[in-house]
Short mmCIF file of the C-alpha atoms (twelve columns), coordinates in Angstrom:
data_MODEL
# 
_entry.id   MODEL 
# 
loop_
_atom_site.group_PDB 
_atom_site.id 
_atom_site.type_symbol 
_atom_site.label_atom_id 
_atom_site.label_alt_id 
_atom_site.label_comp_id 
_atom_site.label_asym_id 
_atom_site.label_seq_id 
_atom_site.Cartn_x 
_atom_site.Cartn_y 
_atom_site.Cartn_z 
_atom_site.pdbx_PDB_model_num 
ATOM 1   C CA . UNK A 1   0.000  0.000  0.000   1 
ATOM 2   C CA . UNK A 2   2.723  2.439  1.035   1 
ATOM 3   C CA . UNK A 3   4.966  1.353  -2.568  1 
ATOM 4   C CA . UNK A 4   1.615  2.011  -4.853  1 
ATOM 5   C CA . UNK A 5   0.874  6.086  -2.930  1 
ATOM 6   C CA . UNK A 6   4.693  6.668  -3.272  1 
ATOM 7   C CA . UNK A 7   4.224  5.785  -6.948  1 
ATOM 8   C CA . UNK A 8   1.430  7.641  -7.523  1 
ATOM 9   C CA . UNK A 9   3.357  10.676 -5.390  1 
ATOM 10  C CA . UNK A 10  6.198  10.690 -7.559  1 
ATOM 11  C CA . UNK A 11  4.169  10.587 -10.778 1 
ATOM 12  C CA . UNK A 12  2.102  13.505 -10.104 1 
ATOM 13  C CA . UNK A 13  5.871  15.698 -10.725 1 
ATOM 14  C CA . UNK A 14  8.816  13.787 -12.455 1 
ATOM 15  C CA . UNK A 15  11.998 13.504 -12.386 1 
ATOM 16  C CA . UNK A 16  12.676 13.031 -8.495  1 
ATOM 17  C CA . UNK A 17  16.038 13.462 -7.734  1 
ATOM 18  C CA . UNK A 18  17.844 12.748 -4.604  1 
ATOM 19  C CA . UNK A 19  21.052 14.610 -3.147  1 
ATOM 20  C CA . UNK A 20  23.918 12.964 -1.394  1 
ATOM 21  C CA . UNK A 21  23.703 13.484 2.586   1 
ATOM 22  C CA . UNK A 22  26.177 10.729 4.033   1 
ATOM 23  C CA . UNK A 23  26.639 7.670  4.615   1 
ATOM 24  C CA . UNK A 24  25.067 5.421  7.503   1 
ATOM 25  C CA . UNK A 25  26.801 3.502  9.909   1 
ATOM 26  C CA . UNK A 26  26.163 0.502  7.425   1 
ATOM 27  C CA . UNK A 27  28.429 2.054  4.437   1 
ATOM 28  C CA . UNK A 28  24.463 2.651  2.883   1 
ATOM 29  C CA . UNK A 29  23.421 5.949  0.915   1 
ATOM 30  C CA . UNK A 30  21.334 9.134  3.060   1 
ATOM 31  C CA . UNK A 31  20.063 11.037 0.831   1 
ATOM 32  C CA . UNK A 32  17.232 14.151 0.394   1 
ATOM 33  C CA . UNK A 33  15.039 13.596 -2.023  1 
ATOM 34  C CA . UNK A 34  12.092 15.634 -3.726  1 
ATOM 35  C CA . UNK A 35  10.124 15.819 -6.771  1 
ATOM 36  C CA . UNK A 36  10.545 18.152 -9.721  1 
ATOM 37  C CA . UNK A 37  8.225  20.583 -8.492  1 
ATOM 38  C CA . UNK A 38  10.272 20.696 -4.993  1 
ATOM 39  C CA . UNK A 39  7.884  18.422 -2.769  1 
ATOM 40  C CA . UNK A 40  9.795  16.349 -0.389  1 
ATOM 41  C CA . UNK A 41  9.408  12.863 -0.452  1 
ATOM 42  C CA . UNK A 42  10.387 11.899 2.956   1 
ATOM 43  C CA . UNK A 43  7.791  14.712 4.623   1 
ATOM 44  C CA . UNK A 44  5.765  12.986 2.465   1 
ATOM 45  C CA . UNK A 45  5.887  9.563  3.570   1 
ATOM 46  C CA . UNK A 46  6.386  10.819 7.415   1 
ATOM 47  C CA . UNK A 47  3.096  13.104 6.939   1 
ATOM 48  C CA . UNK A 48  1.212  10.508 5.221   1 
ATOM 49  C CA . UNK A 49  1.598  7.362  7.514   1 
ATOM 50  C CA . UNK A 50  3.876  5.467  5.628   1 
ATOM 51  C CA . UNK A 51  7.377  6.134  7.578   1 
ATOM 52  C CA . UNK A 52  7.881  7.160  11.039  1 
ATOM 53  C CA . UNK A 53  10.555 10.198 12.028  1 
ATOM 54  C CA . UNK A 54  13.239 9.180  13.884  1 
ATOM 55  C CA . UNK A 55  14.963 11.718 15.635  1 
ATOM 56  C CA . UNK A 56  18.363 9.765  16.702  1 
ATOM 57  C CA . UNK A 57  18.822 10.643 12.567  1 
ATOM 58  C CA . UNK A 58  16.288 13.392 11.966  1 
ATOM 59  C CA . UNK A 59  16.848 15.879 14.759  1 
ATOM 60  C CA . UNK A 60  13.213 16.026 14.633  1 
ATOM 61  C CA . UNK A 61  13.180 17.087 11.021  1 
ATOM 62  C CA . UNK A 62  9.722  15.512 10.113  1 
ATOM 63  C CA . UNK A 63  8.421  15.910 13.911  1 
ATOM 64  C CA . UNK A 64  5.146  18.078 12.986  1 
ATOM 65  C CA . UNK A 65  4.941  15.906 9.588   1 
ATOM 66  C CA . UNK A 66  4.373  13.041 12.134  1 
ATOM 67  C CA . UNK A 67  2.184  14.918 14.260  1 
ATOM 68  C CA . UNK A 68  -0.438 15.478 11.630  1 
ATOM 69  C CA . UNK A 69  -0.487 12.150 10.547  1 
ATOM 70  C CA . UNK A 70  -1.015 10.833 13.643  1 
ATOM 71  C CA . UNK A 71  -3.550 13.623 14.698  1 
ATOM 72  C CA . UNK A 72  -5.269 12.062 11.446  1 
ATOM 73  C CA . UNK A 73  -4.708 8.764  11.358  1 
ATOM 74  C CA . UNK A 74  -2.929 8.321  8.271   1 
ATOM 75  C CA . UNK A 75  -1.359 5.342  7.239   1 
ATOM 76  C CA . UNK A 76  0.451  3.238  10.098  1 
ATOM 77  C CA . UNK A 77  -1.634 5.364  12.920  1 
ATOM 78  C CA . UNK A 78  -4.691 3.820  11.884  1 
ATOM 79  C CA . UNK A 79  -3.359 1.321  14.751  1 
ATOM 80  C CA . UNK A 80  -0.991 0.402  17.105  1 
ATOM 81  C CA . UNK A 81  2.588  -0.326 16.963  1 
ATOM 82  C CA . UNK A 82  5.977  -1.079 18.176  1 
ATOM 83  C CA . UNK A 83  8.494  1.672  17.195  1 
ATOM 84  C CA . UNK A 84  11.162 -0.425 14.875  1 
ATOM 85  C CA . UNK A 85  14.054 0.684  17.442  1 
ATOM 86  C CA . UNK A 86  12.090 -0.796 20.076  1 
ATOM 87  C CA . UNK A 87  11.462 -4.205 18.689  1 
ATOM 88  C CA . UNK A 88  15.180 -4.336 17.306  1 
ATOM 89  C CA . UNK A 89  16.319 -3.329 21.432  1 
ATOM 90  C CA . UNK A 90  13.855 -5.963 22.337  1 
ATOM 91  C CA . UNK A 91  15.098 -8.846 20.088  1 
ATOM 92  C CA . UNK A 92  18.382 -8.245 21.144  1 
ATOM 93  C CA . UNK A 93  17.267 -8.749 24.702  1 
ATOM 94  C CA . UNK A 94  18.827 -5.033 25.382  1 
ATOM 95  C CA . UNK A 95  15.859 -3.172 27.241  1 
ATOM 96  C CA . UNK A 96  18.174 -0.524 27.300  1 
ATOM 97  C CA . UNK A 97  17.663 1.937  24.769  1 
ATOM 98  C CA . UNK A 98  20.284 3.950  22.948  1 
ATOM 99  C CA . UNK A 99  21.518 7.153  24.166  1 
ATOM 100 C CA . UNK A 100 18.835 9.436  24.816  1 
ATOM 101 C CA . UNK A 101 16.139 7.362  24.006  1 
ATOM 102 C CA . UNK A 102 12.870 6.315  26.548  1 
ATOM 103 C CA . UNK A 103 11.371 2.453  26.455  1 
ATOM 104 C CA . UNK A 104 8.175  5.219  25.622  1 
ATOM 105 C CA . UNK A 105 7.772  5.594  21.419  1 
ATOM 106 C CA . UNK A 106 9.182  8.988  20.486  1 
ATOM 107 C CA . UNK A 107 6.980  8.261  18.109  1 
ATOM 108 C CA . UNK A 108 3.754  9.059  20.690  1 
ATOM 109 C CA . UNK A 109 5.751  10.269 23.030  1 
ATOM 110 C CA . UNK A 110 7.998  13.424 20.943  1 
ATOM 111 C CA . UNK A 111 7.394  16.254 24.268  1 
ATOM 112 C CA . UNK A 112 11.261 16.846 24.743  1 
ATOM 113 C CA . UNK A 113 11.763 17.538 28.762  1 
ATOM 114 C CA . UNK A 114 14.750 19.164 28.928  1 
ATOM 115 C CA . UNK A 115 16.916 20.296 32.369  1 
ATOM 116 C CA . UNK A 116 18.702 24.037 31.385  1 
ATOM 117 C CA . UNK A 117 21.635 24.188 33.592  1 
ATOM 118 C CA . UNK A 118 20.322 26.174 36.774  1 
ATOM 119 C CA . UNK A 119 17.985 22.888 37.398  1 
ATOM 120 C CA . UNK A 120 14.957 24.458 35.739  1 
ATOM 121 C CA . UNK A 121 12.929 21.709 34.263  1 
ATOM 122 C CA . UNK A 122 11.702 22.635 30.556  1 
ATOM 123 C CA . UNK A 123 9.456  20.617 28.036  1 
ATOM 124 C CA . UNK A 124 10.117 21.499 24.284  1 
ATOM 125 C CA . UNK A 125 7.181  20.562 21.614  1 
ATOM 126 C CA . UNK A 126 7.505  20.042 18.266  1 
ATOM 127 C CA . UNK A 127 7.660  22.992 15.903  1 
ATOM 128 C CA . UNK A 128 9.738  24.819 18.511  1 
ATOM 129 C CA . UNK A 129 12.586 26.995 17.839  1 
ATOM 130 C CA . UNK A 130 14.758 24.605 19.676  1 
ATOM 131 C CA . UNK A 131 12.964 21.111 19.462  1 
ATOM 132 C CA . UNK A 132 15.709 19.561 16.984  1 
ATOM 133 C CA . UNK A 133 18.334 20.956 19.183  1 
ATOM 134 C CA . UNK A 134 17.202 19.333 22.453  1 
ATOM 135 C CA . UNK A 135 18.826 16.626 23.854  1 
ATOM 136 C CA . UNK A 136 16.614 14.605 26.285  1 
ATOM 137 C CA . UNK A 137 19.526 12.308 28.634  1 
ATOM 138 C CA . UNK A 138 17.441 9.807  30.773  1 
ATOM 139 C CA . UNK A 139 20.985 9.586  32.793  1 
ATOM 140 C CA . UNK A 140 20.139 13.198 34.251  1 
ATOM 141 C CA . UNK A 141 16.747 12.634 34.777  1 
ATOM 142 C CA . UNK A 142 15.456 14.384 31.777  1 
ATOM 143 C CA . UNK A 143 12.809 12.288 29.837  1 
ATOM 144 C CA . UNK A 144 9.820  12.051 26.953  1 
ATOM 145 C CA . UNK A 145 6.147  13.697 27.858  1 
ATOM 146 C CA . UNK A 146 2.973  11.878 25.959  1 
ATOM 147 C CA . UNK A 147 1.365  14.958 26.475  1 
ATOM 148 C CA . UNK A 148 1.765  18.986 27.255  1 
ATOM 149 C CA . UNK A 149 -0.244 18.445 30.236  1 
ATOM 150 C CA . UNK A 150 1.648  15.481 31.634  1 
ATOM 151 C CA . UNK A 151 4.530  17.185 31.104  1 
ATOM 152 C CA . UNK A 152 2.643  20.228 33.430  1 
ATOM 153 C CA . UNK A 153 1.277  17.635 35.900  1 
ATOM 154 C CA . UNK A 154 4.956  16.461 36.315  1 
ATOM 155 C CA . UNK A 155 6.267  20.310 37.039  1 
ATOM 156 C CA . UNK A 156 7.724  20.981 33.769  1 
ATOM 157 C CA . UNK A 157 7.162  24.213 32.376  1 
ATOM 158 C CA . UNK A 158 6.720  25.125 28.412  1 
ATOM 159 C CA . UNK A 159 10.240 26.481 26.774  1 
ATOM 160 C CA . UNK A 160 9.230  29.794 25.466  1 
ATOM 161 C CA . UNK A 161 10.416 29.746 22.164  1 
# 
């Protein structure tokens, strides 16, 4: 289902064309790629349901692509799922996550609280003029909100830009 819309994405403007980001840690290709009238295609698969954002990779990139298509219900959030980082973590009997990551899906969970360095406890949403830049490091007792108001309930405050 996802293959046949991405088709029928990229035919509505051809040529797509891709430009060379890096490389993974696996030696494979990153690349941005958009159609010939400028659309991105991976805001489009993120916004549509067909891709989740990962921000280990994205820096939040596609966070409020996400958000809509969860808000609507688009594609994969028609249900519910394991996040693909989770079930790899799981198979590999490592219930630690990577660094800076909660056993909660960033992809549900994507409410950044953040500690500034005078102790004040901060939650960052996405859209924000910081979001991408905001670490969250369980180790210091920062951690991932579901919600503005359980980040409020918890004594967090809203960052203000």
């Amino acid at each position: 289902m996802a293959a046949t819309a991405l088709d029928e994405f990229l035919a509505a403007s051809r040529p797509a064309r891709c430009q060379f980001v890096s490389w993974d840690q696996y030696g494979r290709y990153v690349g941005d790629c958009a159609r010939a009238d400028g659309a991105s295609v991976q805001a489009w698969v993120v916004e549509n349901g067909h891709a989740l954002d990962w921000p280990r990779y994205s820096k939040g990139a596609y966070a409020k692509h996400q958000a809509a298509a969860q808000q609507a219900r688009r594609g994969i959030w028609v249900g519910t799922f394991q996040a693909p980082w989770e079930w790899r973590a799981a198979q590999r009997g490592n219930l630690e996550q990577p660094a800076g990551f909660s056993l909660l899906s960033e992809s549900s969970c994507n409410i950044k609280g953040n500690i500034s360095a005078n102790g004040e406890r901060i939650y960052h949403v996405p859209g924000q003029k910081y979001y991408s830049r905001t670490r969250v490091s369980e180790g210091k007792g920062e951690r991932w909100f579901c919600s503005e108001e359980e980040a409020r309930r918890a004594g967090w405050r809203k960052a203000r830009q």
